[in-house]
MIPADO-584642 format. One record per residue (C-alpha): residue in one letter; z negated, y negated, x negated. Coordinates in pm, 1 decimal, m for minus. Each point is the difference from the previous one (the first is absolute). Last residue first. Example, Ala and Ser with C-alpha at 12.3 -4.5 7.8 and 13.67 -1.06 7.14 Angstrom:
2
node residuo: s&zz: m714.0&yy: 106.0&xx: m1367.0 $
node residuo: a&zz: m66.0&yy: 344.0&xx: 137.0 $
! end
This chain:
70
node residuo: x&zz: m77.6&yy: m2116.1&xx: m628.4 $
node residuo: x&zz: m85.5&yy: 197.2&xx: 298.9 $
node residuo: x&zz: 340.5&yy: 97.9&xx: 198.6 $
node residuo: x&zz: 22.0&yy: m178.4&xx: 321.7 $
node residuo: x&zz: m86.4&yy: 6.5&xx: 374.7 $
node residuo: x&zz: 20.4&yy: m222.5&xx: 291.1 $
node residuo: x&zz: m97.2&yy: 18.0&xx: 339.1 $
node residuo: x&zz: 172.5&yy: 28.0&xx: 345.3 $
node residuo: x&zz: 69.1&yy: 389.2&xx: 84.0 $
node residuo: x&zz: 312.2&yy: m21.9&xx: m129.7 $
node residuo: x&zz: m137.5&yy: m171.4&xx: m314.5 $
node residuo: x&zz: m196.9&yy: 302.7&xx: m48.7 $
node residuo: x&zz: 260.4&yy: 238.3&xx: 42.8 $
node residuo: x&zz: 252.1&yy: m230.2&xx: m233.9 $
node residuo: x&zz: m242.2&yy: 25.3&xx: m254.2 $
node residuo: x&zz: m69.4&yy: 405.2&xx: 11.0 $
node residuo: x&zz: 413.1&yy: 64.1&xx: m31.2 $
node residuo: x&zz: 0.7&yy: m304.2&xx: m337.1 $
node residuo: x&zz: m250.3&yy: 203.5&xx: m183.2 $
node residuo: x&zz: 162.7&yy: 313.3&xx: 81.1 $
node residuo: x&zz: m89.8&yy: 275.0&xx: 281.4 $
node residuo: x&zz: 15.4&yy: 372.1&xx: m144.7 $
node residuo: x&zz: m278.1&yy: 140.1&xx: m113.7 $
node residuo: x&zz: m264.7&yy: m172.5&xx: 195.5 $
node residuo: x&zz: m388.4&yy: m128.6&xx: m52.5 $
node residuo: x&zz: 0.3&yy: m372.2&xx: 62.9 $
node residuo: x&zz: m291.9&yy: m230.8&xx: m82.7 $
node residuo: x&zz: 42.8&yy: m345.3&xx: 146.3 $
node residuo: x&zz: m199.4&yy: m228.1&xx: m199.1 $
node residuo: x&zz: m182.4&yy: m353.0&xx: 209.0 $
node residuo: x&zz: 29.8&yy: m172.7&xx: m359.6 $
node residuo: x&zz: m331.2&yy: m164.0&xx: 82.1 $
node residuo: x&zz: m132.2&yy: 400.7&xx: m8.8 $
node residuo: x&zz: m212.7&yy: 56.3&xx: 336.4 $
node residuo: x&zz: 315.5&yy: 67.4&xx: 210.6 $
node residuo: x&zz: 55.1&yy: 320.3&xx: m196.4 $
node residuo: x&zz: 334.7&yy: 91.0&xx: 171.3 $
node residuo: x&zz: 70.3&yy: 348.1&xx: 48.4 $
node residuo: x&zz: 291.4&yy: 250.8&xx: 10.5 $
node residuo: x&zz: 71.7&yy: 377.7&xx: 60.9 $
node residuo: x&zz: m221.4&yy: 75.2&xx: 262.9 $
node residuo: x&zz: 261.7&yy: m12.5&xx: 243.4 $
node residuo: x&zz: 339.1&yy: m37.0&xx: m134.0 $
node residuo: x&zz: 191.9&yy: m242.6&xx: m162.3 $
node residuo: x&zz: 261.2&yy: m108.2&xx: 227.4 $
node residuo: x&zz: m159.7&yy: 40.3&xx: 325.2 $
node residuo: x&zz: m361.9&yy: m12.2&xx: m95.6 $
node residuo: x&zz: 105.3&yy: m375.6&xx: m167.9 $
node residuo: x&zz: 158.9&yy: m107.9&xx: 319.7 $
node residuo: x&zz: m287.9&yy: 109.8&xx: 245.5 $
node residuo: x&zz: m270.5&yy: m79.5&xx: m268.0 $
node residuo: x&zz: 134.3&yy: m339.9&xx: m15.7 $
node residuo: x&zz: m164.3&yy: m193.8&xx: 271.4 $
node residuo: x&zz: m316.0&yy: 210.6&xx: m30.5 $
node residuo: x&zz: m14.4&yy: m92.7&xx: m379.7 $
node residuo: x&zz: 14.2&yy: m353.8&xx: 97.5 $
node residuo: x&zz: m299.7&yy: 23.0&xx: 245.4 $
node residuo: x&zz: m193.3&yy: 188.1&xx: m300.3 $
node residuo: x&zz: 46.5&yy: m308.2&xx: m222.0 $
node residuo: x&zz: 204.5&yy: m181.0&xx: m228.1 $
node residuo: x&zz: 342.1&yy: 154.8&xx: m73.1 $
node residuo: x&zz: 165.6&yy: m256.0&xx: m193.3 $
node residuo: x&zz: 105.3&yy: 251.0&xx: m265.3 $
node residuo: x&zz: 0.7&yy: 105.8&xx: m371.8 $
node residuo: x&zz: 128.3&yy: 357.0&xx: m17.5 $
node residuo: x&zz: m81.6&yy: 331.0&xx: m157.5 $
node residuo: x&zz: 234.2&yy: 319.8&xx: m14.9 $
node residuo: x&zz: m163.6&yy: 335.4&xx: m98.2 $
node residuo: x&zz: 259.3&yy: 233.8&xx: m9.0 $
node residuo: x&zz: m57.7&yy: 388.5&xx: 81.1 $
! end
């Protein structure tokens, strides 16, 4: 498995309602987080096959950003 992580604007735990339905759809269930706690707001995506640029364009589907961590 890959271990993708991801700088977002995903704030709280009413954000990660609004994009768990877009982000269990692509990704999978269970196979991504978002550590709201770090100021970063770090999506963590476990997934063998999804690119970098594939896990972006899910989040900003459902509304947020997301980019690679410098």
């Amino acid at each position: 498995m890959k271990t993708t992580e991801l700088r977002t604007n995903i704030m709280c735990g009413s954000c990660i309602a609004k994009v768990t339905p877009v982000l269990n759809e692509k990704i999978g269930e269970g196979k991504w987080k978002v550590d709201t706690q770090n100021p970063k707001k770090i999506l963590t995506v476990t997934n063998e096959h999804l690119t970098e640029g594939e896990i972006i364009k899910a989040v900003e589907k459902a509304g947020y950003k997301a980019e690679a961590l410098s």
